[in-house]
N, C-alpha and C positions, 0 to 999 in steps of 0.2 A: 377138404376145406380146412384143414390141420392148421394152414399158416395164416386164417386169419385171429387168433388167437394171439399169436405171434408176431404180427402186423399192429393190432392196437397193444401189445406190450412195448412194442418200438415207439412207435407211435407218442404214447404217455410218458417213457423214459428220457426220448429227446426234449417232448415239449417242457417237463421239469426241470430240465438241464438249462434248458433256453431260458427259463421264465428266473432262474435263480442266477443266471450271468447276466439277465438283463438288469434285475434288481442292484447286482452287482455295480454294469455299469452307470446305472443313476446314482450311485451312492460316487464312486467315484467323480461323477460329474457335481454331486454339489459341494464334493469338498472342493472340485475346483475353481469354482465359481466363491465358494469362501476365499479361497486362497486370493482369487485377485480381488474382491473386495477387502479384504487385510491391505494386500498391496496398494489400493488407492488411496486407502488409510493412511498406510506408510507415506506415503506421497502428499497427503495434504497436512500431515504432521512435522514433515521435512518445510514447506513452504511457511507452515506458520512458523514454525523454528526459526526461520529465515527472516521472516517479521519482525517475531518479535525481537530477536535480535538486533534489528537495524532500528527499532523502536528506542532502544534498550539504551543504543549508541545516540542518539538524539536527544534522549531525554537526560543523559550523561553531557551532551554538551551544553545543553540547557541551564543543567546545574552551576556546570564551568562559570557561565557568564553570568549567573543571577549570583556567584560568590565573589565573581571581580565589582559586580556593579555593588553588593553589598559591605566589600572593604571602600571600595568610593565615599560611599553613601554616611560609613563610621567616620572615615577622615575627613570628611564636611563635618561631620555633626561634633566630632571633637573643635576642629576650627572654630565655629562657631559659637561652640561653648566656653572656648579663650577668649573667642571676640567680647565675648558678652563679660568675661570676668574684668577684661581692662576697662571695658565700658564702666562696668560698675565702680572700678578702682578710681575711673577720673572722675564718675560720677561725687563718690566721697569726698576725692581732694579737692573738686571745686565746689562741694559745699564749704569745706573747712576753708577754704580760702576768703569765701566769702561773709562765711562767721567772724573771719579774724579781720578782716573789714569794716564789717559793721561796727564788732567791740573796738577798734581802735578811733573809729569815727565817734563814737559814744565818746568814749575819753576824751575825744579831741573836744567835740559839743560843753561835755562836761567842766573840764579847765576853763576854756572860754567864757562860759556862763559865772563859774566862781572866781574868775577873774575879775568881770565887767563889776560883779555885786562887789568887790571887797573895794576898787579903786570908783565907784560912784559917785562920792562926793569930792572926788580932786578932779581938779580942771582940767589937768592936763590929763591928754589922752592917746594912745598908740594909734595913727591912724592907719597903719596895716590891716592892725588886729582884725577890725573887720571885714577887710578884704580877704583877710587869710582863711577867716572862718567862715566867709560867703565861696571863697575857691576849693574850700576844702570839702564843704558842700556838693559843689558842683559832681567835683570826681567822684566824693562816694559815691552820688546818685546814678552815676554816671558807671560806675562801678559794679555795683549794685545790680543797674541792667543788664551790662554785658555778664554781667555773672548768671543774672537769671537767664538771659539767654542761652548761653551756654550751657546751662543745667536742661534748660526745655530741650533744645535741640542732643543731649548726650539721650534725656529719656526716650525723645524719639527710636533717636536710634539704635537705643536699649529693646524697647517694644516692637522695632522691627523684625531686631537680630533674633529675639526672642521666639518673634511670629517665625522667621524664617526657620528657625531651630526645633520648632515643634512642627512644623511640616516634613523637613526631614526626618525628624525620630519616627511620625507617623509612613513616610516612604519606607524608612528602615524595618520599620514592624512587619509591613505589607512586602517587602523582598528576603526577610529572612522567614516569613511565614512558605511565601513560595518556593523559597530553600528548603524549608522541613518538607513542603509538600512534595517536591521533585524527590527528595532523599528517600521518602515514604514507595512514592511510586519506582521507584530504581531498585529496591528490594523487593517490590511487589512483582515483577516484569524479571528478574533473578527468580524468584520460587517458579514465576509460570514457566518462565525456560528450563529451568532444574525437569518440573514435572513432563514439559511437551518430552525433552528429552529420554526421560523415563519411562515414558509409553511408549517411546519409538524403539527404546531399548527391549521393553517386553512383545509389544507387537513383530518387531524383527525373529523374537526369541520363538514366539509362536507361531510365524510363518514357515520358519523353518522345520518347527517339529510336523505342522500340517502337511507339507511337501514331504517326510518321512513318511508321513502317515499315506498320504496320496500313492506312491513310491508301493508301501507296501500294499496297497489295497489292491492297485495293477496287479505287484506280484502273486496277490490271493486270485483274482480275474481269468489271472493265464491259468496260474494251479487249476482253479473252476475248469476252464474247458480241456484242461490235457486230461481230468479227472473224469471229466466227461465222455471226451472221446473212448478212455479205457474200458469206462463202464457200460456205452453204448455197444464197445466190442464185445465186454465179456456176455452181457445179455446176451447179444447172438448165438453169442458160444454155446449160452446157457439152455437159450431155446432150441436152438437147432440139435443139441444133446436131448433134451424133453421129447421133440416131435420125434426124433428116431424111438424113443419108448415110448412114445404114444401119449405121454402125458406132459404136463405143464406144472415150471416149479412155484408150487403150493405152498411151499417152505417159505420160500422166499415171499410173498406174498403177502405171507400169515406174519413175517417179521415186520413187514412194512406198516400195516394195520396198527400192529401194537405204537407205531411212532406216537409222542406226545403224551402217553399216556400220565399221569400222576400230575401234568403241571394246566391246571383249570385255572379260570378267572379266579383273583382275589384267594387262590387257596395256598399262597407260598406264606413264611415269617418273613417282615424284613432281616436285613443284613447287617445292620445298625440297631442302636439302643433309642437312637432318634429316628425322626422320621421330617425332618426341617429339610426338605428341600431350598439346593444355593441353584441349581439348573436341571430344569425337566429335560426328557425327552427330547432328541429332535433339534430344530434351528434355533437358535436363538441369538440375541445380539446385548455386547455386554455393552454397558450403559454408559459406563465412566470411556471406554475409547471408540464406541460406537465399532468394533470389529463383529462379524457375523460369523457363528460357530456352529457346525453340525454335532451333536451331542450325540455319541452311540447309546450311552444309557443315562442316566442318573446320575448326581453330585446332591450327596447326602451329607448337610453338616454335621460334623463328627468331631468331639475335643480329640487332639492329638493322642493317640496312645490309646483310643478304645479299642474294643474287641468287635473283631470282624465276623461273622460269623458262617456258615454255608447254609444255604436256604431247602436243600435236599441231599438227598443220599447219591452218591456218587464216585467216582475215582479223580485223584488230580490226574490233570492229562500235559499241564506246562505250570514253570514256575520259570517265571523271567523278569525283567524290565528294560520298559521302553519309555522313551522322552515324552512327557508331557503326561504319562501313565504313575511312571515310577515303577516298582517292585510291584508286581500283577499275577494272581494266580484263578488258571482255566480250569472248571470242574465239570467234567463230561457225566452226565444224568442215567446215559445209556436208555433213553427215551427218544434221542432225537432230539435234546436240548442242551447246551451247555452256558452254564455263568459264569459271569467276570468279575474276579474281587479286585480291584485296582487302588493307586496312590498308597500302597502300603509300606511304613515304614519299619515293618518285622513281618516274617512270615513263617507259621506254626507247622507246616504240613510239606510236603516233598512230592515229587513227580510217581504216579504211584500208590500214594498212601489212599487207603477207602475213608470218606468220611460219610457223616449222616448229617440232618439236620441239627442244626447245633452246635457243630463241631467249629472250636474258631481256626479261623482261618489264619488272622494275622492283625496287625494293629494297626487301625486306621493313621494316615501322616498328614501333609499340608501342604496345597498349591498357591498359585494366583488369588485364590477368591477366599484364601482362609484354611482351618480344618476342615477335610474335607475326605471323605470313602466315594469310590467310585463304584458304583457296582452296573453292571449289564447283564442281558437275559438273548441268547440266540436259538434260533430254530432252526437245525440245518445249516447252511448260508444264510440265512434272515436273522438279519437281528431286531429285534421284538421291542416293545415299550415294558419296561419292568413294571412299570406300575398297572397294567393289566393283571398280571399276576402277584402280584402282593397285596396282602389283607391288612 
């Protein structure tokens, strides 16, 4: 009965292997389900673009023609305000006309009157005289009317022009007001296309890096099962060398046992001097473009240029960068766990070098969302929520 020992060693090996590719493929699947929600993003970014653009051009021609009906509206009200000056101007000379009317007529009355008193007592008499001075009568009186007529009918039409000139200034106010108000809105509808623009620009920027990222997660997937396959063979190997000695490897076993050990709930330091989380864990969705992100770990606000630090004793195992990471260094625990210090704009340590807790890593740098440290926490294939394990 040798090989049923052997049987559940197979047994437990494949089914790890499966449960850590399946893992695998779901992570892969919800980045791609991020990815085409980015995409319909992009898509209905492009359509408002397309809006407000054509918004943008309307409200541009709007302007157009509330600034031709506005020089209309001046060259009336100047007209008007000529009309009203000659108004006023014949107003004056047919007053003075009529002043120099009256005082001549005065005069005339006057003579007349010191005529009649000085020749009174002589008989004889001009018999014009008083015709001339009952005709002379007439006209001024006569005079006199058409003058005041002519003065009533010029006010009229003074307090017309007037009425009519304050209407316009008032239409004037109210279309130069809608000119400021169009002009206001036409730089407003400029900033919101500036911005749609600039999130289509970053949104495009971050699809791209997601698709790299998706790209290589496949490549870690395949790696996963040819790594698997090897090591389903080498067990055999391993076993089927055990059962001809009659024993089963123990070694191997007692190593596996040891996995995880040193990294408990809540027993790690953070990796920063802060602790202000910008994104947890997991899915989340940023606010200002409404795009949906799967988080591997953490987004720790960090002033630029702080110190990064390694959360346990370890080896580095990679120092590299990748898009939307930055400068990234991997420190393998030799537990069965390895961290991720990511977005770093310096980095202290090399492929190689042993560090312990404490030891910095590199200097926090700055994404999308601000200063910003990236840090992650893996298990195996599985990557873990860091803040399970940070105190």
């Amino acid at each position: 009965m040798w090989w049923l020992p052997m049987a559940l060693f197979f047994t437990i090996g494949i089914a790890s292997a499966q449960s850590t590719t399946e893992s695998s493929r779901k992570n892969l699947q919800r980045m791609r389900s991020s990815i085409e929600s980015t995409r319909k993003r992009i898509d209905a970014l492009q359509r408002r673009e397309s809006l407000t653009a054509r918004s943008l051009s309307t409200v541009q021609r709007q302007r157009q023609e509330v600034t031709r009906i506005v020089r209309g509206l001046e060259n009336d009200v100047r007209v008007l305000q000529d009309s009203v000056s000659h108004l006023e101007q014949a107003i004056r000379s047919t007053t003075t006309a009529r002043q120099r009317a009256e005082a001549a007529y005065g005069e005339l009355a006057f003579a007349s009157v010191k005529y009649n008193a000085e020749h009174r007592h002589t008989d004889y008499t001009e018999p014009g005289d008083a015709f001339i001075l009952d005709r002379a009568t007439q006209q001024m009186t006569q005079h006199r009317s058409a003058m005041r007529s002519r003065q009533d009918s010029l006010s009229s039409e003074q307090e017309l022009l007037n009425s009519t000139s304050t209407e316009q200034e008032k239409l004037l106010d109210a279309r130069t007001h809608e000119s400021r108000r169009l002009t206001n809105t036409i730089a407003s509808r400029k900033k919101e296309l500036e911005r749609i623009r600039g999130d289509k620009t970053l949104l495009l920027q971050e699809l791209a890096s997601k698709r790299s990222s998706a790209n290589t997660l496949s490549s870690i997937i395949r790696k996963q099962e040819q790594n698997a396959r090897q090591a389903d063979k080498q067990r055999k190997q391993r076993a089927a060398a055990a059962a001809k000695k009659g024993s089963i490897a123990r070694n191997e076993k007692n190593s596996r046992s040891s996995e995880g050990a040193g990294f408990a709930a809540n027993s790690l330091p953070w990796p920063t001097q802060t602790r202000a989380l910008i994104h947890g864990y997991g899915v989340y969705r940023n606010r200002e473009t409404g795009t949906t992100l799967d988080n591997p770990g953490i987004d720790i606000r960090s002033p630029i240029g702080s110190r990064m630090t390694c959360v346990a004793s370890g080896v580095v195992t990679s120092v590299t960068w990748l898009p939307g990471f930055g400068s990234l260094v991997i420190v393998d625990h030799k537990n069965g766990f390895r961290t991720v210090y990511a977005n770093l704009t310096s980095v202290s340590v090399s492929i190689g070098s042993s560090v312990s807790s404490g030891t910095v890593i590199g200097s926090s740098g700055e994404s999308l969302d601000g200063p910003t440290a990236h840090f992650e926490v893996w298990r195996g294939r599985e990557r873990q929520n860091p803040l399970t394990y940070l105190r």
